[in-house]
C-alpha positions, 0 to 999 in steps of 0.5 A: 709625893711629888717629892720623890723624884728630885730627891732620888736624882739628888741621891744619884747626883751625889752617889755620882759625884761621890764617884768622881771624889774617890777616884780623884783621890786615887788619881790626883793628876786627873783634875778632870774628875774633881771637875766632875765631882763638883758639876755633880755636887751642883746639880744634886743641890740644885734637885734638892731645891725642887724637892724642898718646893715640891713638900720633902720637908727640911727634916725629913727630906734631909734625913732620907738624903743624908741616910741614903747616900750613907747606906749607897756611899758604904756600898760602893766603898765595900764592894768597888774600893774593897774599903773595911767596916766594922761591926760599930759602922754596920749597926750604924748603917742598919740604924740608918735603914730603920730609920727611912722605914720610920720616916716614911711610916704613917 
């Protein structure tokens, strides 16, 4: 699974990005992390053409992205930024986790 490697640092690369956004949020003056924010979002996409080339696959490549970032991006939200999720969001995110376990079952 060639693959494996650009989808993980596309998955960092966003995490990263995702980090910059927030804290943009909360400190707007601060145009540098905006600037962060979006050289992170292009060099996460640009991982994510090698792994499309290396045999991810559109759905599954996508799924596992879109779900892991979700889970990791929650994370953050509770522990880094004391954000609240309800117990819905939390069924979600464990929906999320059954299906990478799927994805990846052969």
């Amino acid at each position: 699974m060639p693959w494996i490697l650009p989808l993980s640092f596309l998955i960092l690369f966003e995490i990263i990005a995702d980090i910059f956004a927030k804290e943009w949020s909360l400190k707007t003056h601060l145009w540098y992390l905006a600037f962060g924010a979006l050289a992170s979002y292009v060099i996460a996409n640009s991982f994510w053409l090698f792994a499309l080339k290396n045999g991810s696959g559109l759905a599954r490549g996508a799924i596992i992205f879109s779900v892991a970032t979700a889970i990791i991006a929650t994370l953050l939200g509770l522990f880094w930024y004391q954000e609240k999720v309800s117990n819905v969001q939390i069924a979600g995110i464990i929906a999320g986790i059954i299906s990478i376990i799927l994805i990846f079952w052969e």
